[in-house]
MIDOSE-1310 file (N, C-alpha, C; in nm, 2 decimals, decimal comma, always signed):
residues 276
xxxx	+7,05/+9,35/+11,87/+7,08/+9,46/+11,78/+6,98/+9,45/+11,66; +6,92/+9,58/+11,62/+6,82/+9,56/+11,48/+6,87/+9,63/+11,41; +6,95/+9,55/+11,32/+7,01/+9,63/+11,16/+6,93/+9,68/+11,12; +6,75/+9,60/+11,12/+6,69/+9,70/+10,99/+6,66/+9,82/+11,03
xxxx	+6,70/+9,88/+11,15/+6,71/+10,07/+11,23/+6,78/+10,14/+11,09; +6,89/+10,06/+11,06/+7,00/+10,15/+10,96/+6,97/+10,15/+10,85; +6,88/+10,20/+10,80/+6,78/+10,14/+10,67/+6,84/+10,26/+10,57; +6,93/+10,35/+10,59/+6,98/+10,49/+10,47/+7,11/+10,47/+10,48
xxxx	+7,17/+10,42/+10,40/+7,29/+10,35/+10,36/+7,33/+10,47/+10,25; +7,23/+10,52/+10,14/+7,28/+10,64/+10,02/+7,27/+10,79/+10,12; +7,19/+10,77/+10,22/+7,18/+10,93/+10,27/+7,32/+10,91/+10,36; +7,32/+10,81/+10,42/+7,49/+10,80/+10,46/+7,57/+10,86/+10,43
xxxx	+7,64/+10,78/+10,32/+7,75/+10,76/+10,26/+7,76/+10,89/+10,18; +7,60/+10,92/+10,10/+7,65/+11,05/+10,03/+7,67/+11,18/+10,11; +7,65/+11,16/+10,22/+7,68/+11,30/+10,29/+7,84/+11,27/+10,38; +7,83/+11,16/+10,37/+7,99/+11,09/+10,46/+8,06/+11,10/+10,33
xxxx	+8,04/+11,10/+10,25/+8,19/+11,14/+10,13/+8,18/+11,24/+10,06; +8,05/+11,29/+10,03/+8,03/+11,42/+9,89/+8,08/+11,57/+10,01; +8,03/+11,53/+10,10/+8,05/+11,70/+10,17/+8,18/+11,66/+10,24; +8,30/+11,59/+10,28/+8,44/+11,57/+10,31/+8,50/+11,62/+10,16
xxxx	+8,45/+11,62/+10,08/+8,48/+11,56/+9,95/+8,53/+11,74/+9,89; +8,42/+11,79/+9,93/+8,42/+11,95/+9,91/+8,48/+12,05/+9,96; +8,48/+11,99/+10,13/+8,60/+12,05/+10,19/+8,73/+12,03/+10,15; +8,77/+11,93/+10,15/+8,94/+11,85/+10,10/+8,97/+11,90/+9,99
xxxx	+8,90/+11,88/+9,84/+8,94/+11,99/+9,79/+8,95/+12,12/+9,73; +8,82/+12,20/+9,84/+8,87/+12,32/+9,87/+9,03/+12,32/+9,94; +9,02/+12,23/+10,01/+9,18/+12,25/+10,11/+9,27/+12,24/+10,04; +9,28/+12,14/+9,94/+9,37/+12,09/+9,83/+9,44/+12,27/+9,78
xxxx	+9,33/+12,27/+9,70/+9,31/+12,40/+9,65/+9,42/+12,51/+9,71; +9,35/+12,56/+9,83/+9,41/+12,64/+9,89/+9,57/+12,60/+9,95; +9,57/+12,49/+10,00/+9,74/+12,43/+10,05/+9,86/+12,45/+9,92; +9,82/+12,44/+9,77/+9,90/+12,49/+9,71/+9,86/+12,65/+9,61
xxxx	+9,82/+12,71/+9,66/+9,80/+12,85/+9,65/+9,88/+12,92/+9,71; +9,94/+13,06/+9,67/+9,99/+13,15/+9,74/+9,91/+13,17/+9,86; +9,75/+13,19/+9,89/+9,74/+13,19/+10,01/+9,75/+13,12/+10,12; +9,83/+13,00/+10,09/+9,86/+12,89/+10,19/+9,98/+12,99/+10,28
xxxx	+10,02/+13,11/+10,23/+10,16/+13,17/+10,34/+10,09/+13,26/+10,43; +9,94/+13,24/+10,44/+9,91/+13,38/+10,50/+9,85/+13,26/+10,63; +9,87/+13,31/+10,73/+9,87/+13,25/+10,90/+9,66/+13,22/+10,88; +9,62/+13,32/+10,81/+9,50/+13,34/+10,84/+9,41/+13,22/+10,76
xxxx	+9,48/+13,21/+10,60/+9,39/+13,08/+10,49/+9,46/+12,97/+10,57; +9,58/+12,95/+10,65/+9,59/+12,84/+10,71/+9,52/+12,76/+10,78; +9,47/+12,87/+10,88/+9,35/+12,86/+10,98/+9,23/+12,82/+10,95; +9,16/+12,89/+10,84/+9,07/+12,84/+10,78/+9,05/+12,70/+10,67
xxxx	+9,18/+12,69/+10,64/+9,20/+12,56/+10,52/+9,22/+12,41/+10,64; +9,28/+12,51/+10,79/+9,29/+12,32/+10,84/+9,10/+12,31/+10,94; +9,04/+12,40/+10,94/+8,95/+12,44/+11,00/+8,83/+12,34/+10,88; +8,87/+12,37/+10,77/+8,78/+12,26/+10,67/+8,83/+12,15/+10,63
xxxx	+8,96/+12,09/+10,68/+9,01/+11,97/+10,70/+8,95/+11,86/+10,82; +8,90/+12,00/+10,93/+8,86/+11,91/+11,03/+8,71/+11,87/+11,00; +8,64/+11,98/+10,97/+8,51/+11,97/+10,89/+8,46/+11,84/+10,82; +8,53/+11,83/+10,72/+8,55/+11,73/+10,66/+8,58/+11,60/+10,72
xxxx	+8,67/+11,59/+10,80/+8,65/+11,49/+10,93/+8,54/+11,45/+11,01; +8,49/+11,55/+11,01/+8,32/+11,57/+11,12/+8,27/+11,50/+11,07; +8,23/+11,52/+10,93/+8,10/+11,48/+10,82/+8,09/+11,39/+10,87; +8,09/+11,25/+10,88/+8,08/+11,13/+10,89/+7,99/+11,08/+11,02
xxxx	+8,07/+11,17/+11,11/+8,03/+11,14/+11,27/+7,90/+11,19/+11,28; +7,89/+11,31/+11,23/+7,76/+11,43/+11,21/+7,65/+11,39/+11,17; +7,72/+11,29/+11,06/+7,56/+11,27/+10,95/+7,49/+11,12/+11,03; +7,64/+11,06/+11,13/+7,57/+10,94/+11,20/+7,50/+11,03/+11,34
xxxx	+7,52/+11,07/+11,38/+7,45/+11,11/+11,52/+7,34/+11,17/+11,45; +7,29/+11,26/+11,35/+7,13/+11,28/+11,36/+7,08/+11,14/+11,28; +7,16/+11,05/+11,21/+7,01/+10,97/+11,18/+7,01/+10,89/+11,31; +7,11/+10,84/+11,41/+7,08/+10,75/+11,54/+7,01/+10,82/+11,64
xxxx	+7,02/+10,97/+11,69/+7,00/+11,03/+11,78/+6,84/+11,05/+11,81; +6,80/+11,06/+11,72/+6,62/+11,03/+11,71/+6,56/+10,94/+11,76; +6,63/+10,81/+11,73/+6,54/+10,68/+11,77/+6,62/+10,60/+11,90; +6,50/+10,60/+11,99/+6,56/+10,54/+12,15/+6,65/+10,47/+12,14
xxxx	+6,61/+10,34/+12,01/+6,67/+10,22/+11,99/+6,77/+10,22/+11,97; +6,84/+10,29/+11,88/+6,90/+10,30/+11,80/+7,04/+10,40/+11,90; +6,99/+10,50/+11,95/+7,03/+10,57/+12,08/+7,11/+10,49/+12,19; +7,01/+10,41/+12,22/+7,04/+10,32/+12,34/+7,17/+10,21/+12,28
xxxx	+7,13/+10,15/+12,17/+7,23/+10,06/+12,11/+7,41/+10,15/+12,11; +7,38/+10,26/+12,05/+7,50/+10,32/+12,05/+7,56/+10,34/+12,21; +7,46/+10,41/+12,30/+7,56/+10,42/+12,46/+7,59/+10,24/+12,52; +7,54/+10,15/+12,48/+7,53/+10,05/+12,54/+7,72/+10,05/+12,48
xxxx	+7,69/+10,06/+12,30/+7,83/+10,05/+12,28/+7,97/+10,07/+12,34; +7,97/+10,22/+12,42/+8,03/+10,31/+12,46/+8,05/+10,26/+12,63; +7,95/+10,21/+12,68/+8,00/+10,14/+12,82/+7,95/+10,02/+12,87; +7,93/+9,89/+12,77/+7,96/+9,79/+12,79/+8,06/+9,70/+12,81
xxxx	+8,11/+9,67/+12,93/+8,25/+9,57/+12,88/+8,26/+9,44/+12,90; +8,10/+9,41/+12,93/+8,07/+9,28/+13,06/+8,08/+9,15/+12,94; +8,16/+9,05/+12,98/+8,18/+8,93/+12,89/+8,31/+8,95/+12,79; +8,35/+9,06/+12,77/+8,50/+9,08/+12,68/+8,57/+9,03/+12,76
xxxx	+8,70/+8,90/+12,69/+8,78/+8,83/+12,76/+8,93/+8,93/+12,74; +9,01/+8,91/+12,84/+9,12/+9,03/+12,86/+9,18/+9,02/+12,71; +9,22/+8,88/+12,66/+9,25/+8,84/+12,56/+9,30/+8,94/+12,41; +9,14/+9,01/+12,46/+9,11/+9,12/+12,33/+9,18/+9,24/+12,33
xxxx	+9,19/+9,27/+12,47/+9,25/+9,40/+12,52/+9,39/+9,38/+12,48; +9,50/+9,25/+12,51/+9,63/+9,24/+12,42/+9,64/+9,22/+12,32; +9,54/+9,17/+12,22/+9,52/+9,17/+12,09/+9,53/+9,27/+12,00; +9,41/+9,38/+12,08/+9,43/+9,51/+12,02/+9,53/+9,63/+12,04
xxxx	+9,61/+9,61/+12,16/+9,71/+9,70/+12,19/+9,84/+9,67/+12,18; +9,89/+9,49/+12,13/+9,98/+9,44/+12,11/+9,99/+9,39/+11,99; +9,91/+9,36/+11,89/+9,96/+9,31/+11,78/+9,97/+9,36/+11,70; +9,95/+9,49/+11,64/+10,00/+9,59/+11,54/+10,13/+9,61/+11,57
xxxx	+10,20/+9,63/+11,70/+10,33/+9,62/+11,69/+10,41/+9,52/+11,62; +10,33/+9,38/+11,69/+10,39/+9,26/+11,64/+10,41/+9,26/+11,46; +10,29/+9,35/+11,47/+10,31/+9,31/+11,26/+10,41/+9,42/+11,25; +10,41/+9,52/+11,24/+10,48/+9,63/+11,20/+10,62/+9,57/+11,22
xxxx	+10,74/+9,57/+11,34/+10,77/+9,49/+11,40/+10,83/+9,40/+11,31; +10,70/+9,30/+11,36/+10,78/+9,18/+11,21/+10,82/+9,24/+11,07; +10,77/+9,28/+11,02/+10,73/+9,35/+10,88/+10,90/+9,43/+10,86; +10,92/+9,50/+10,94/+11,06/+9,54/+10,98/+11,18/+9,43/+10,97
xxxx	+11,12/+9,35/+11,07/+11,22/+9,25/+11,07/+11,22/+9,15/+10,93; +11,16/+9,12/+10,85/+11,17/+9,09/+10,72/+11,19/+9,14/+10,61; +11,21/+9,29/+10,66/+11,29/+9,39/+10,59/+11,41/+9,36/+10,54; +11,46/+9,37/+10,66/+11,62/+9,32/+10,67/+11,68/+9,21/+10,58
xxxx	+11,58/+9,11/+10,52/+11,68/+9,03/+10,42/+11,65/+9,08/+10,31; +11,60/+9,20/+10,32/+11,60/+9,25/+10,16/+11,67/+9,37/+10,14; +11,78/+9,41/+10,28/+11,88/+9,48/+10,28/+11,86/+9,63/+10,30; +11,73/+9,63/+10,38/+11,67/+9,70/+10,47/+11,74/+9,81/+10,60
xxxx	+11,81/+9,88/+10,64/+11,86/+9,93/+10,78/+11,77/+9,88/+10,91; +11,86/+9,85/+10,98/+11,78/+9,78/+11,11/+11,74/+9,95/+11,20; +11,79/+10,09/+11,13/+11,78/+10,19/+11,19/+11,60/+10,19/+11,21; +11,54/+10,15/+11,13/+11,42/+10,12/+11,13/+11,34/+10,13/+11,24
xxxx	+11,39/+10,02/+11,35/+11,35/+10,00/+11,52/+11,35/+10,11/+11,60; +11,43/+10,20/+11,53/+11,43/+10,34/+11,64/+11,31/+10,44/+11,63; +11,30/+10,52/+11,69/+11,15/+10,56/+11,72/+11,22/+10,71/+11,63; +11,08/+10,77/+11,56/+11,13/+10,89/+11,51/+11,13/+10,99/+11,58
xxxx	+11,20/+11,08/+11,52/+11,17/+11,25/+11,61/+11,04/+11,34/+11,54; +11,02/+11,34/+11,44/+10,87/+11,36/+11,41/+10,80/+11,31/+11,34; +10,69/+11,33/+11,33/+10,58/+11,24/+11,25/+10,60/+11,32/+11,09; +10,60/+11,20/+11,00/+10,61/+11,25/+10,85/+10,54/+11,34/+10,79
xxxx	+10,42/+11,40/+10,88/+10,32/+11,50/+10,80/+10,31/+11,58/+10,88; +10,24/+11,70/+10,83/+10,16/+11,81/+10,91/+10,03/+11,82/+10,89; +9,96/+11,86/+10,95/+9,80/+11,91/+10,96/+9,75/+12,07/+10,96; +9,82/+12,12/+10,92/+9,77/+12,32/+10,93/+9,83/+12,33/+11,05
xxxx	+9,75/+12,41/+11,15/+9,75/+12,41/+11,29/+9,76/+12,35/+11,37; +9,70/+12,18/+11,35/+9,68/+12,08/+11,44/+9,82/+12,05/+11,45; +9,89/+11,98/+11,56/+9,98/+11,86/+11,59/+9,93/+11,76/+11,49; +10,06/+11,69/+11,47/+10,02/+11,54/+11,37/+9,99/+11,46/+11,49
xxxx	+10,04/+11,52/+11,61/+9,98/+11,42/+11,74/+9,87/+11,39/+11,79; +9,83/+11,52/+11,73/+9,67/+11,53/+11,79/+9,58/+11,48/+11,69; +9,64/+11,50/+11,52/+9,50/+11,45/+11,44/+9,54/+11,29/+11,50; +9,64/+11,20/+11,49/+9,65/+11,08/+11,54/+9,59/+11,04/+11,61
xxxx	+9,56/+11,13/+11,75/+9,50/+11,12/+11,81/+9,32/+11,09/+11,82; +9,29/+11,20/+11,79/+9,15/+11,27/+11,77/+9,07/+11,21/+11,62; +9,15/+11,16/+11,51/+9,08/+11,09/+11,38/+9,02/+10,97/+11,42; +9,13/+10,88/+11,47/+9,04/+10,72/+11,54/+8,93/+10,75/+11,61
xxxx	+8,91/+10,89/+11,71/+8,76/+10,89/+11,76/+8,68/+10,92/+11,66; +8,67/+11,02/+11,62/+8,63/+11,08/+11,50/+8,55/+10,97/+11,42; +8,64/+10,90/+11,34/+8,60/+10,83/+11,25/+8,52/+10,71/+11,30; +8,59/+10,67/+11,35/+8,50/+10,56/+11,45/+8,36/+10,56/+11,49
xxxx	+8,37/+10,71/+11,55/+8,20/+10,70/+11,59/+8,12/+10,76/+11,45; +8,18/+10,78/+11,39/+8,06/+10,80/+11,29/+8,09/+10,67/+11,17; +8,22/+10,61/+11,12/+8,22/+10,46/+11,03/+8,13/+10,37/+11,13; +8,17/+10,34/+11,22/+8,13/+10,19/+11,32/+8,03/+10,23/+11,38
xxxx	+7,93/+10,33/+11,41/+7,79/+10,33/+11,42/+7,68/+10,34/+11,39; +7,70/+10,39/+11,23/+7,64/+10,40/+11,18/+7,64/+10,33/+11,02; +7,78/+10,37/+11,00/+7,82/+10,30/+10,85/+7,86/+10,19/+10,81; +7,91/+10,12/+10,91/+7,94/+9,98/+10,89/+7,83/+9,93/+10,91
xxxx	+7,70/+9,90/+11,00/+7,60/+9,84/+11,05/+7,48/+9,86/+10,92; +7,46/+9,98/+10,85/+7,37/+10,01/+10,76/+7,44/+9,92/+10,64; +7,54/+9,88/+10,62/+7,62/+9,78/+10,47/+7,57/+9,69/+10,55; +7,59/+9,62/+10,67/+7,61/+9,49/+10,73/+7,45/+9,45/+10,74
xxxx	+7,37/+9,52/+10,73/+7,19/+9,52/+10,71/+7,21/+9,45/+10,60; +7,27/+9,44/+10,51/+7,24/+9,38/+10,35/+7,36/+9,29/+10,31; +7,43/+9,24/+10,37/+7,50/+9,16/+10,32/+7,62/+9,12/+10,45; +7,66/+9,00/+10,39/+7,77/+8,94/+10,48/+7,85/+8,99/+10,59
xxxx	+7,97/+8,96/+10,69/+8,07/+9,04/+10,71/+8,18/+9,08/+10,60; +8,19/+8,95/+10,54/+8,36/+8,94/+10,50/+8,31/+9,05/+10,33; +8,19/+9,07/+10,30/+8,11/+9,18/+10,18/+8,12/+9,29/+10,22; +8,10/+9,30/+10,35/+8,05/+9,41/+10,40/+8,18/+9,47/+10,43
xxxx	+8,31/+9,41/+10,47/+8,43/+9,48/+10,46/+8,49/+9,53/+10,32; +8,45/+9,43/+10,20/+8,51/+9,50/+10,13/+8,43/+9,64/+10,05; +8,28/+9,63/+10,06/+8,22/+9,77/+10,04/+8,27/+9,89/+10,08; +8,30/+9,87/+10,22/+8,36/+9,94/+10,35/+8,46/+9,98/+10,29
xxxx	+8,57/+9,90/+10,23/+8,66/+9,96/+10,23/+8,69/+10,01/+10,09; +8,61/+10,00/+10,01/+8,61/+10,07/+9,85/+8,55/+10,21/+9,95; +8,47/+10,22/+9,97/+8,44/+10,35/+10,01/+8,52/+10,43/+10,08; +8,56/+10,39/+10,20/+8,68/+10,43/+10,31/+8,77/+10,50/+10,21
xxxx	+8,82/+10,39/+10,15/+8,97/+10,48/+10,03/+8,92/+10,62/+9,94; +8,78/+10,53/+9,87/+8,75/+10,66/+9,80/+8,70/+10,82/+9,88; +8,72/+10,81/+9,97/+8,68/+10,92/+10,12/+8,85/+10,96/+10,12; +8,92/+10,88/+10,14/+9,05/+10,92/+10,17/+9,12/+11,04/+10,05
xxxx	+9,06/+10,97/+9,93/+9,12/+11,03/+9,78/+9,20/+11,20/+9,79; +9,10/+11,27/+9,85/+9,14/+11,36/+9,85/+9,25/+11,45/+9,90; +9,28/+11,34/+10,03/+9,37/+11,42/+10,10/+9,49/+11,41/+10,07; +9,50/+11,30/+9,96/+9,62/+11,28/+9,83/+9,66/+11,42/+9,79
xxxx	+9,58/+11,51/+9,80/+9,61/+11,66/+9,69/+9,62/+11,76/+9,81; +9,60/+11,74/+9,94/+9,64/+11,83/+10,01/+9,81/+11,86/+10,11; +9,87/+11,96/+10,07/+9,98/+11,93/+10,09/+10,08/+11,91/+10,23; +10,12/+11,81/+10,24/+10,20/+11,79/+10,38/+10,11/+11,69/+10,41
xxxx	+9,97/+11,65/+10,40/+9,90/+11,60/+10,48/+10,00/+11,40/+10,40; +9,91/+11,30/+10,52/+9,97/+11,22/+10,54/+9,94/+11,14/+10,40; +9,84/+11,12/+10,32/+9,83/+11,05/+10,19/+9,94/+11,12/+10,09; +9,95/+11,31/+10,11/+9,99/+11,34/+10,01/+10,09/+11,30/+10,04
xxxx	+10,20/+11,34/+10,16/+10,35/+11,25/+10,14/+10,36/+11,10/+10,08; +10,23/+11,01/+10,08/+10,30/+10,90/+10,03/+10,30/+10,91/+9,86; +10,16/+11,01/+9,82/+10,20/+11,01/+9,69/+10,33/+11,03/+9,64; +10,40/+11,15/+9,76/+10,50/+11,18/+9,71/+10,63/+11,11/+9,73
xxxx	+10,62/+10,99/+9,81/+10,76/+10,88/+9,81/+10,73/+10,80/+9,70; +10,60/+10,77/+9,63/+10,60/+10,71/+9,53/+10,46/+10,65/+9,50; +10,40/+10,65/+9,39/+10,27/+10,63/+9,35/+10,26/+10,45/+9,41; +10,36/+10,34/+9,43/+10,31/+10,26/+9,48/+10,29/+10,22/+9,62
xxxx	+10,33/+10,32/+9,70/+10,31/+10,31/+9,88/+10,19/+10,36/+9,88; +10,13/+10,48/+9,79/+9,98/+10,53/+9,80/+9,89/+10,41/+9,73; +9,95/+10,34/+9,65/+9,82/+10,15/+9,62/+9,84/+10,12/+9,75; +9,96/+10,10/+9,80/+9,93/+10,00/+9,90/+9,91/+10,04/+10,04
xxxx	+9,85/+10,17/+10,05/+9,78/+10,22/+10,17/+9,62/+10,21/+10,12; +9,63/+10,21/+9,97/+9,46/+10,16/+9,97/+9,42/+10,01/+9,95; +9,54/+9,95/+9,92/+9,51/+9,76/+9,97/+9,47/+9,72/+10,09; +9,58/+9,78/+10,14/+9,57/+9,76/+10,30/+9,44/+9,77/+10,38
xxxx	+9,38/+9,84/+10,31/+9,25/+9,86/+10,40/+9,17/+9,77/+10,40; +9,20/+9,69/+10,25/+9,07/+9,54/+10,34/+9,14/+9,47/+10,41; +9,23/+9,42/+10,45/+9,29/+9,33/+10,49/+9,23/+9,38/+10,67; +9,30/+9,52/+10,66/+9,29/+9,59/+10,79/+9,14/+9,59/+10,87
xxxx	+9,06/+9,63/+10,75/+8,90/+9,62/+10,81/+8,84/+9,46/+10,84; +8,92/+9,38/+10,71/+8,87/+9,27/+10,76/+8,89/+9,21/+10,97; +9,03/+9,23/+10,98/+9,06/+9,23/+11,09/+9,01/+9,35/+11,22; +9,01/+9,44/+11,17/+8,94/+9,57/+11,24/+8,77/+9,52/+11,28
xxxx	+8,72/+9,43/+11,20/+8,56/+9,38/+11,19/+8,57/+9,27/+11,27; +8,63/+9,22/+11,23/+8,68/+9,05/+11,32/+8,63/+9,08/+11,49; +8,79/+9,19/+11,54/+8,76/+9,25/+11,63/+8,64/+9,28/+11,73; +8,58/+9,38/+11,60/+8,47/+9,48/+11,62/+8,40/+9,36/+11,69
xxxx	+8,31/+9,28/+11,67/+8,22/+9,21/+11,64/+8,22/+9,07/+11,75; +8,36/+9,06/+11,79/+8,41/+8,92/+11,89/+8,41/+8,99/+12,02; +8,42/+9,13/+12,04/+8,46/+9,25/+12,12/+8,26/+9,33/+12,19; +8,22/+9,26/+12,13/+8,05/+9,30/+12,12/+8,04/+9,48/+12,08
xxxx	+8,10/+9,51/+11,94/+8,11/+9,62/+11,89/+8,13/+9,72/+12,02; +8,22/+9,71/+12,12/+8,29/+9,80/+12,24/+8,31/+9,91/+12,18; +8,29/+10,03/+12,18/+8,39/+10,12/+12,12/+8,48/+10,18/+12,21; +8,51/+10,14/+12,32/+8,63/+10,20/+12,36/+8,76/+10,15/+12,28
xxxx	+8,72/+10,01/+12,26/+8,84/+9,86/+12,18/+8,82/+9,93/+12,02; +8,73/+9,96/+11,99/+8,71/+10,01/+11,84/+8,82/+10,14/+11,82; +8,81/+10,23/+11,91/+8,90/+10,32/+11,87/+9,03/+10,29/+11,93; +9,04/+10,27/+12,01/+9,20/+10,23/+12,02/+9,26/+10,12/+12,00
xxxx	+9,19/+10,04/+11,87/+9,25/+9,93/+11,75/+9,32/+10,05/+11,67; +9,20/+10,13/+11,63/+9,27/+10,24/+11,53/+9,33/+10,32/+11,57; +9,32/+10,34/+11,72/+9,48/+10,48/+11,73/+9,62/+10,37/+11,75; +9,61/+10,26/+11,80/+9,71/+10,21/+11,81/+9,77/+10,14/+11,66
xxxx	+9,68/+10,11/+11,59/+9,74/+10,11/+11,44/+9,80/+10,21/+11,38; +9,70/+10,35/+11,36/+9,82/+10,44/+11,33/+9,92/+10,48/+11,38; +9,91/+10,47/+11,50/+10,09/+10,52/+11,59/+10,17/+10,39/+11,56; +10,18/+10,27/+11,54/+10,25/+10,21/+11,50/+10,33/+10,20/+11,40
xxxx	+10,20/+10,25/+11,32/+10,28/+10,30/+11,16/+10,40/+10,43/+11,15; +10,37/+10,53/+11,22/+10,45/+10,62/+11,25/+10,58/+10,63/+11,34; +10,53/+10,62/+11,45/+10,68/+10,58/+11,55/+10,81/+10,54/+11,51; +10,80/+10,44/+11,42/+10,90/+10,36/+11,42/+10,96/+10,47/+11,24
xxxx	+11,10/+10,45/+11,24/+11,15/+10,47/+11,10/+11,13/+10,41/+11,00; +11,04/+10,36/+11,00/+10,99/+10,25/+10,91/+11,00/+10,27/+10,76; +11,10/+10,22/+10,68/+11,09/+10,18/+10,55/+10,98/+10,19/+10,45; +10,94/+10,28/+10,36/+10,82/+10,22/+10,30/+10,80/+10,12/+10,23
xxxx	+10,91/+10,06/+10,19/+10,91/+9,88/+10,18/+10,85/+9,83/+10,26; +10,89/+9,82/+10,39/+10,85/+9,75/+10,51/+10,66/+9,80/+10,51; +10,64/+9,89/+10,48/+10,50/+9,88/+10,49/+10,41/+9,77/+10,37; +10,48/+9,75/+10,27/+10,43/+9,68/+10,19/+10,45/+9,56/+10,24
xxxx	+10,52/+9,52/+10,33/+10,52/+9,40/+10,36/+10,44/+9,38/+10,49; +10,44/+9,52/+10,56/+10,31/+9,47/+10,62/+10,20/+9,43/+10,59; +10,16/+9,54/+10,50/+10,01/+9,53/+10,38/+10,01/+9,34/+10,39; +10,12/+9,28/+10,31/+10,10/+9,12/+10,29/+10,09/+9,06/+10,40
xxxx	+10,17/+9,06/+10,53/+10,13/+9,01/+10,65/+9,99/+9,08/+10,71; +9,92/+9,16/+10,65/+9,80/+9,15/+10,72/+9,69/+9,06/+10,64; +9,71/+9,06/+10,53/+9,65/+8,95/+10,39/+9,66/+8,83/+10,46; +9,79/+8,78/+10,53/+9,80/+8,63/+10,58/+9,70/+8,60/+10,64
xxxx	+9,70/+8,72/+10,75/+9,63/+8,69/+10,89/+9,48/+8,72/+10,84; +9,45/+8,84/+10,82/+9,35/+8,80/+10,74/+9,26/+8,70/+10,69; +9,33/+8,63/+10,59/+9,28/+8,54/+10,51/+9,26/+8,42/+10,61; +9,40/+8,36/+10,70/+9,36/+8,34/+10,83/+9,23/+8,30/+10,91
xxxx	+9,18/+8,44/+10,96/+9,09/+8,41/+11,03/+8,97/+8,39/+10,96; +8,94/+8,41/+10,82/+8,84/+8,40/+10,72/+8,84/+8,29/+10,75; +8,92/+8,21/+10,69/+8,89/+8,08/+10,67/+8,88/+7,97/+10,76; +8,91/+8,03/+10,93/+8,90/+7,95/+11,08/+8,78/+7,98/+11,08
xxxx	+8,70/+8,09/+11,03/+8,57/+8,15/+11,13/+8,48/+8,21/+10,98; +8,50/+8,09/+10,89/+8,38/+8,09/+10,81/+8,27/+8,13/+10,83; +8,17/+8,09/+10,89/+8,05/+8,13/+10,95/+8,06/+8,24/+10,98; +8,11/+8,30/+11,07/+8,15/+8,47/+11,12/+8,14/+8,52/+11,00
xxxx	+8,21/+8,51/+10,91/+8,24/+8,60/+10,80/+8,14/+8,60/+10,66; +8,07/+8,45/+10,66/+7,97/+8,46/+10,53/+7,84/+8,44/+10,56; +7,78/+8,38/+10,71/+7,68/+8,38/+10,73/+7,58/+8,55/+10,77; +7,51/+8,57/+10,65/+7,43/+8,72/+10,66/+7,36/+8,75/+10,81
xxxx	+7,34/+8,64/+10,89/+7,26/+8,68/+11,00/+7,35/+8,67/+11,15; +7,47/+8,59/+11,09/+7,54/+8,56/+11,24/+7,64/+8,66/+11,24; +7,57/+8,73/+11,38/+7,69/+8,84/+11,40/+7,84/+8,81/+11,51; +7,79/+8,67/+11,56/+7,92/+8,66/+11,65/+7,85/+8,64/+11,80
């Protein structure tokens, strides 16, 4: 693989967050306006929600799609599986349960309802038009092929893994900021159970990316395993009646594991040239 391909890290990122940035809170905007009751600003306000979701993928497929190299590296992503040990396949589709799960179960001595383990009847947010089933669905691709193809590899050109996650994920959050202000959507409910479950949805994200990269990278950047690390994390998060306590205690059991594997696989994580 040739990192130095990803050489526009500012034309990136500034079109991966300034133009999400404009739609969202246009959307903001309009979700608490009187014209949020008309069927029609609905349509168009979740229509620049999705937009805003694009950005990222958009602005990676024309700088990769130009160059063979760069071309080829990405489809190689998308249907190589040869040498991935099955290992990774239960890793990725079994252990976000296990934390969530646990995280639940350590609830309980803090006087937690065990009602928790039961599965809900609907997802805590809405999206305009869309099912919350479907953005669940359809964001892990989304984001994926435009963070992990383009945006993580263009940081990872200039510095470490275990740096390169946390750049990653100062940015990630500040990308997220907005959907804090749009209403029903999934940040703004947490603002609204309490200003500290929305910190610790933006904690979480190093811990998560560190592990999400770990993955990435042991997995020979697969992206089939790439997205469905991330759809199976967010459906984990949701399904269950989960406590928003209990998320905070996931947030820390991902910190464990995290820190964990930093410190087994040193090299992985601080050596600038070794990708795995």
């Amino acid at each position: 693989m040739k990192l130095e391909k990803y050489r526009h890290p500012f034309i990136f990122y500034g079109i991966a967050v300034i133009v999400p940035w404009a739609f969202w809170f246009t959307l903001a905007h309009i979700s608490h306006s009187e014209l949020w009751n008309s069927s029609v600003w609905v349509f168009i306000g979740s229509i620049l929600g999705l937009l805003g979701l694009l950005a990222p993928l958009i602005t990676a497929f024309v700088l990769i799609l130009p160059d063979r190299e760069m071309r080829d590296e990405l489809i190689a992503a998308c249907t190589n599986f040869k040498g991935i040990r099955w290992g990774w396949y239960a890793f990725v589709f079994l252990f976000p349960f296990a934390v969530i799960l646990s995280a639940q179960a350590i609830s309980l001595l803090f006087g937690r309802s065990a009602e928790q383990f039961k599965f809900v009847e609907s997802f805590s947010f809405s999206a305009g038009i869309f099912p919350a089933w479907f953005i669940m669905f359809i964001a892990p691709v989304i984001e994926e092929f435009g963070w992990h193809t383009y945006g993580t590899h263009c940081i990872r050109r200039r510095f470490n893994l275990f740096t390169s996650c946390f750049i990653f994920g100062i940015i990630w959050g500040i990308w997220h900021m907005p959907l804090s202000f749009v209403k029903d959507y999934y940040q703004s409910v947490l603002v609204e159970t309490g200003i500290i479950y929305s910190i610790n949805f933006m904690i979480s994200l190093i811990p998560y990316l560190i592990i999400d990269n770990w993955t990435y990278y042991k997995t020979k950047r697969n992206m089939f395993l790439q997205v469905s690390q991330h759809l199976v994390w967010g459906y984990t998060m949701e399904i269950f009646r989960t406590h928003p306590d209990s998320k905070i205690i996931h947030t820390i059991l991902l910190i464990i594991f995290s820190a964990a594997i930093v410190i087994r696989d040193r090299k992985f994580f601080f050596d600038k040239s070794y990708e795995g």
